[in-house]
C-alpha positions as CSV (number, residue, x, y, z in Angstrom):
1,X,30.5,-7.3,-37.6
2,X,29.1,-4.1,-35.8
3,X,26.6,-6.0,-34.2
4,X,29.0,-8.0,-32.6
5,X,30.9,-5.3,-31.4
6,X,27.7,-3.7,-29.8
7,X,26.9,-6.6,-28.5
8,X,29.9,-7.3,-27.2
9,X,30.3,-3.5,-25.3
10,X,27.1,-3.4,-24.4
11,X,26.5,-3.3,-20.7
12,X,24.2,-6.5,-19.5
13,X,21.2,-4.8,-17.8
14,X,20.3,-1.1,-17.2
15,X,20.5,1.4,-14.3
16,X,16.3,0.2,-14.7
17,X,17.1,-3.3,-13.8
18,X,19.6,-2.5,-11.3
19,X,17.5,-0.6,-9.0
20,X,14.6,-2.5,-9.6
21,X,16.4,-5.6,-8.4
22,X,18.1,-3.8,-5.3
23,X,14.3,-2.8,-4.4
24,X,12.4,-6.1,-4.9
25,X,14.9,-7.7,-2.8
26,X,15.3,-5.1,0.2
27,X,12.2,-2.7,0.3
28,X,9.5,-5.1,-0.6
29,X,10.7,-8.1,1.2
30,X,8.1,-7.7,3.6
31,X,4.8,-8.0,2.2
32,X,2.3,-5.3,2.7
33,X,1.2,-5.8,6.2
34,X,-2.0,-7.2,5.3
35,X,-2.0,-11.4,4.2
36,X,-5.2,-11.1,3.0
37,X,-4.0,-8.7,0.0
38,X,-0.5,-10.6,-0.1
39,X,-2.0,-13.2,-0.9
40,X,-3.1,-12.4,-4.2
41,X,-0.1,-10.4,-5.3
42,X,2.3,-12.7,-7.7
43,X,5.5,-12.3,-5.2
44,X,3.6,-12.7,-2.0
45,X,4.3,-8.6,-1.7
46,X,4.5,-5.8,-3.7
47,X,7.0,-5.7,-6.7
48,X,8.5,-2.3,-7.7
49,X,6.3,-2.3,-10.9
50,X,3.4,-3.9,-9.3
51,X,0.2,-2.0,-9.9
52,X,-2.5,-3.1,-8.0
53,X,-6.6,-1.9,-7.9
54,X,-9.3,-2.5,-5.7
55,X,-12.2,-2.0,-7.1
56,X,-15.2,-2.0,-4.5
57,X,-18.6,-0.4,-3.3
58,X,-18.9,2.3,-0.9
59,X,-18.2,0.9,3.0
60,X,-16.6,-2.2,1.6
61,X,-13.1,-1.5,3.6
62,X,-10.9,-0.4,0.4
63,X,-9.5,2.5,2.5
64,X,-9.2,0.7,5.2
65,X,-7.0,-2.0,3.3
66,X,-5.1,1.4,2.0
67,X,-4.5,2.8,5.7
68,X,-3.2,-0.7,7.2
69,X,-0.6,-0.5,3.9
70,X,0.7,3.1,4.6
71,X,1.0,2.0,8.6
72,X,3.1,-0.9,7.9
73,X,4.9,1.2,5.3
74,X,5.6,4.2,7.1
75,X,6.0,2.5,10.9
76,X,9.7,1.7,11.7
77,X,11.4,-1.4,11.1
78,X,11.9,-2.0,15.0
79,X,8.1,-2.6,14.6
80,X,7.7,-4.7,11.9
81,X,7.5,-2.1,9.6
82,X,9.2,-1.2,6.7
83,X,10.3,2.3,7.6
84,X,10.0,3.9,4.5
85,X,8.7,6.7,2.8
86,X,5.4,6.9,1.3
87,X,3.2,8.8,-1.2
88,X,-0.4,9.5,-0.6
89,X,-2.7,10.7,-3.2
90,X,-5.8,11.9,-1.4
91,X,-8.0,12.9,-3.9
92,X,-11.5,11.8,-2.3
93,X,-10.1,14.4,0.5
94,X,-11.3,11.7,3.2
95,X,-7.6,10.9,5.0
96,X,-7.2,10.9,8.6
97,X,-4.0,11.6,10.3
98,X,-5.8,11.1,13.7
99,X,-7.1,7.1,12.5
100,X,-3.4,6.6,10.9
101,X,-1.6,7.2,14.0
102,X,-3.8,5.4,16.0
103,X,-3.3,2.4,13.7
104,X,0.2,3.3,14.2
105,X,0.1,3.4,17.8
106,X,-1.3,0.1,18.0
107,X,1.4,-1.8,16.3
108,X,4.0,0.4,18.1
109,X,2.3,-0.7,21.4
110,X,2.5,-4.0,20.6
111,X,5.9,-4.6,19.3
112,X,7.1,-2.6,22.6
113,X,4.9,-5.0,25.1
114,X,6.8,-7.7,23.2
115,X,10.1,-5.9,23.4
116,X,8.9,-5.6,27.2
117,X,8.1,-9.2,27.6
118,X,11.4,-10.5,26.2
119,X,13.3,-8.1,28.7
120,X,11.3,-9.3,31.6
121,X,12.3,-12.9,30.9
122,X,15.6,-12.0,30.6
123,X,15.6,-10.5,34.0
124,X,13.9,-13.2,35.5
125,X,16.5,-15.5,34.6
126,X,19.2,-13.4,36.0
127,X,17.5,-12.5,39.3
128,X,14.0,-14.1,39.5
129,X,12.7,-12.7,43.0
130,X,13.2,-8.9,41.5
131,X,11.8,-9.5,37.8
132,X,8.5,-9.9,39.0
133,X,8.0,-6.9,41.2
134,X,9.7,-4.5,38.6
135,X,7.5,-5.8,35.8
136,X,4.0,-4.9,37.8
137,X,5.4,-1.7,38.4
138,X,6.3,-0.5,34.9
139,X,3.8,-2.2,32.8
140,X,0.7,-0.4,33.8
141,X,2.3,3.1,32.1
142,X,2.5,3.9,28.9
143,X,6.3,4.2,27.7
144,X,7.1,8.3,27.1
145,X,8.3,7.5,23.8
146,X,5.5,5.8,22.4
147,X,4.2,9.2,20.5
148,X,7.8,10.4,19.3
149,X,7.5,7.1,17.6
150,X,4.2,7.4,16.2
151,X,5.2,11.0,15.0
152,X,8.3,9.8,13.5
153,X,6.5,7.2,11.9
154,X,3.9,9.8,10.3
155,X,6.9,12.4,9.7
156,X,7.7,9.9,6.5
157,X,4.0,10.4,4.8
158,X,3.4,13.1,1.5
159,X,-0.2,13.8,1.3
160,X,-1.5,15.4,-1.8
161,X,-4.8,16.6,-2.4
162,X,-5.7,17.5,-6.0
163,X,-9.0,19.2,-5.9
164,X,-9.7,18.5,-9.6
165,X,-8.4,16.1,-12.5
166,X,-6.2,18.7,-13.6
167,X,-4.9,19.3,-10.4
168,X,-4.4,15.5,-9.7
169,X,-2.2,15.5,-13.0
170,X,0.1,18.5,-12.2
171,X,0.6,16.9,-8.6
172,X,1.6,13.7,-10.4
173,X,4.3,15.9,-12.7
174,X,5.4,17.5,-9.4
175,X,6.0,14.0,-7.9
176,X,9.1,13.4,-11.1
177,X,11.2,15.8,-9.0
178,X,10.0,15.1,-5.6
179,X,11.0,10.9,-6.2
180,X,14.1,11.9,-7.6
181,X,14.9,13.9,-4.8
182,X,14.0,11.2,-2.5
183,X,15.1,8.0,-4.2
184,X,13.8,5.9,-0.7
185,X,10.1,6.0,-1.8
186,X,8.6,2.5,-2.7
187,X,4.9,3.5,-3.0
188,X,2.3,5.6,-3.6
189,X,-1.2,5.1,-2.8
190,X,-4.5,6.5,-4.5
191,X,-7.7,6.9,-2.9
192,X,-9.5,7.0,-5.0
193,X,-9.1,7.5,-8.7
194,X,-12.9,7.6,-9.1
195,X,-12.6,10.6,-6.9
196,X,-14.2,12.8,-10.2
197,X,-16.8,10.1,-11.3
198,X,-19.8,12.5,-11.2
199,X,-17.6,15.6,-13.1
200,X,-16.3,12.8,-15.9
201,X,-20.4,11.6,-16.4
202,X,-21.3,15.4,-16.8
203,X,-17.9,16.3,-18.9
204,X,-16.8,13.0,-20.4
205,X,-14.9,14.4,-23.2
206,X,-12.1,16.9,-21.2
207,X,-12.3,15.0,-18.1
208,X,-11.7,11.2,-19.1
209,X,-9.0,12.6,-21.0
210,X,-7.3,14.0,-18.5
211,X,-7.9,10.6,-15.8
212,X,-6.5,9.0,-18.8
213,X,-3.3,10.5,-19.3
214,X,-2.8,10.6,-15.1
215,X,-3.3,6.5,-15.6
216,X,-0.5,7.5,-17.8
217,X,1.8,9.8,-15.5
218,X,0.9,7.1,-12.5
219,X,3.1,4.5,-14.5
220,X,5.7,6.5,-15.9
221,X,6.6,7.5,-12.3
222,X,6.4,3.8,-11.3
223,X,8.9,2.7,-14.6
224,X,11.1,6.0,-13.9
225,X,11.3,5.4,-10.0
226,X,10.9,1.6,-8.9
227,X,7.8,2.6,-7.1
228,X,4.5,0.3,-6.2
229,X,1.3,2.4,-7.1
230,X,-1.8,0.6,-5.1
231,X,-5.0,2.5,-6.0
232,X,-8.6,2.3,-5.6
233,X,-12.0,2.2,-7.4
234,X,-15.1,2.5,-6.9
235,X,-17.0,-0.9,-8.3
236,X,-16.2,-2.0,-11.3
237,X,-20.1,-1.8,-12.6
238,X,-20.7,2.0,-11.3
239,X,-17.8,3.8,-12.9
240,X,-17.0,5.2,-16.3
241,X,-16.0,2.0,-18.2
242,X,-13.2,3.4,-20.2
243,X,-11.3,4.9,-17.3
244,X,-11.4,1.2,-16.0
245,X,-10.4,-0.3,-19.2
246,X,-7.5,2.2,-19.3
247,X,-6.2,1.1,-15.9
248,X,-5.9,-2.1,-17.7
249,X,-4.4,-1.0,-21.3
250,X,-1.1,0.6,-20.8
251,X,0.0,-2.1,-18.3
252,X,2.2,-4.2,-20.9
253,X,3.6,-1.0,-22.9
254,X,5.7,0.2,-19.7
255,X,6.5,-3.3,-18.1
256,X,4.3,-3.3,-15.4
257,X,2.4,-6.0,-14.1
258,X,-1.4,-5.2,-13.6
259,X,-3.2,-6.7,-10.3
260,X,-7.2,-6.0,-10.2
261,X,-8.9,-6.9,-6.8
262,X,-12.6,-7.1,-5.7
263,X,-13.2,-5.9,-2.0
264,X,-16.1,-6.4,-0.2
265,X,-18.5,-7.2,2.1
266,X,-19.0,-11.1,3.1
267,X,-22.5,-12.6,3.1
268,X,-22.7,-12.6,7.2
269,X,-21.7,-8.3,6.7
270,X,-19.3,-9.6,10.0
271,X,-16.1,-9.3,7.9
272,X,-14.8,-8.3,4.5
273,X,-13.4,-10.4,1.5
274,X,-10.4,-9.9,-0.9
275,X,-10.2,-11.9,-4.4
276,X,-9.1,-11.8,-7.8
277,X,-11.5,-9.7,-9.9
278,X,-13.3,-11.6,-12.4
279,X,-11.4,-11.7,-15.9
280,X,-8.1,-12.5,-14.2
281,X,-9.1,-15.4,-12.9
282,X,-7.0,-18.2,-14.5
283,X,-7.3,-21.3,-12.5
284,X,-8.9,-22.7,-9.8
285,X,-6.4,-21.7,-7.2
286,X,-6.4,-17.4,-8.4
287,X,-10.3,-17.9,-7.4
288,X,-9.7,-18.0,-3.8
289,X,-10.8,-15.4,-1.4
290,X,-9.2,-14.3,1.9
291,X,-11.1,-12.4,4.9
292,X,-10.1,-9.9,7.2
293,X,-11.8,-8.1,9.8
294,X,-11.3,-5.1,11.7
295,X,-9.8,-4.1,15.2
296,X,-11.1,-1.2,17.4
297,X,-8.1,0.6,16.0
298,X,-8.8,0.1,12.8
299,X,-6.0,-2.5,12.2
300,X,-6.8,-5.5,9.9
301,X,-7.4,-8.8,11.3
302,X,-6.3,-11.7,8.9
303,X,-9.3,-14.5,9.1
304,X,-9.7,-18.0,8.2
305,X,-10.8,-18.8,4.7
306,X,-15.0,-18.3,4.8
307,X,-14.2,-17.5,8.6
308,X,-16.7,-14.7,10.2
């Protein structure tokens, strides 16, 4: 008889589920920027309790892959972005404002040549022996609020940079009160969480506890706060092999789903591959691999399957 009440009272899904549906539909609708990483996600983008890895060698593009992420995160909607704020753990201590706005600037540059282009044919409908002379004369400038966008743009980014494990844990407690401050947030990015792999071979007891428990912290902000976590590792052979295994342990106790990802270099050493990293592969069609390149400005170029 109680139960029935309760059940009857009880309210059909939690605050939880609410704002987990209102961000999978309207902050992650858009992918991540990159198709060679969408591709491999369950959604086609980013859930908000996605947790996804890269595991790669040294020079193999992971930050790279991490920089064209925050860019289409942080870069305004008018742009194709997503306009949104975003959380950057920097505990290698190898971010670069200067290559993030230039990765910025180049997406903002192009969505305003288009925005350009559409305007000029619009004139040239309406009065085609002008249209042509006004477009020479205003193209070859830069427009004067092409770095007030960038700016805005970087104005949405929190770097942190813990300078030890400890440090990288009280950061994460920080970050309870910071998200619920600022409820917009949909990610936060790691690079890398093998920042400490020499300290953790020398000290394995203290400091694999503590990269443990900020595995820990990194997924109770994701289940408290609807956020994405994207993080990466050095290769999966060269780092301590518990701290890997833990990525993968508490995955199902909180809810979240677990994506692991292998970046590296191709064969040619002209571009870089993305796949599925080995265990998870259930099927012929998760063992696929997409290829991207990269642009002078450091943006990622989405290639043909085996394309170089």
């Amino acid at each position: 008889m109680h139960s029935a009440i309760a059940a009857t009272v009880a309210p059909d899904e939690t605050a939880f589920d609410v704002l987990q549906k209102c961000r999978r539909s309207r902050l992650h609708r858009g992918g991540t920027g990159c198709a060679c990483l969408d591709a491999h996600l369950r959604l086609g983008h980013l859930a908000a309790d996605e947790l996804v890895v890269l595991h790669g060698e040294v020079g193999s593009a992971k930050s790279a892959l991490l920089r064209n992420v925050l860019g289409y995160y942080l870069s305004s909607s008018a742009f194709g972005g997503q306009g949104l704020p975003v959380v950057l753990i920097d505990a290698d201590a190898t971010f670069d404002v200067l290559m993030l706005a230039q990765l910025i600037r180049a997406r903002v540059e192009r969505g305003l040549t288009k925005l350009k282009l559409q305007e000029e044919e619009e004139r040239h409908h309406q009065q085609p022996t002008t249209a042509h002379a006004s477009s020479s004369s205003s193209s070859s400038c830069a427009p004067p609020q092409l770095e007030a966008i960038v700016q805005e743009a970087i104005s949405r980014l929190l770097v942190l940079r813990p300078r030890e494990p400890a440090d990288l844990l009280r950061q994460l407690s920080r970050l309870r009160t910071l998200l619920s401050a600022n409820p917009t947030a949909s990610l936060i990015i790691v690079d890398s969480m093998s920042a400490w792999q020499s300290l953790s071979q020398g000290f394995p007891r203290s400091t694999t506890a503590i990269l443990r428990e900020s595995w820990r912290a990194l997924l109770r902000l994701q289940r408290e706060h609807c956020v994405s976590v994207v993080a990466s590792l050095r290769a999966f052979r060269q780092v301590n092999r518990s701290d890997c295994d833990f990525s993968r342990e508490p995955v199902s106790a909180v809810g979240s789903f677990c994506c692991h990802l292998r970046v590296a270099r191709s064969p040619n050493l002209e571009s870089f591959v993305v796949s599925i990293l080995g265990d998870q592969v259930q099927n012929s069609a998760d063992a696929k691999a997409t290829y991207f390149g990269l642009s002078a400005a450091g943006e990622i170029i989405n290639l043909m399957h085996g394309q170089s």
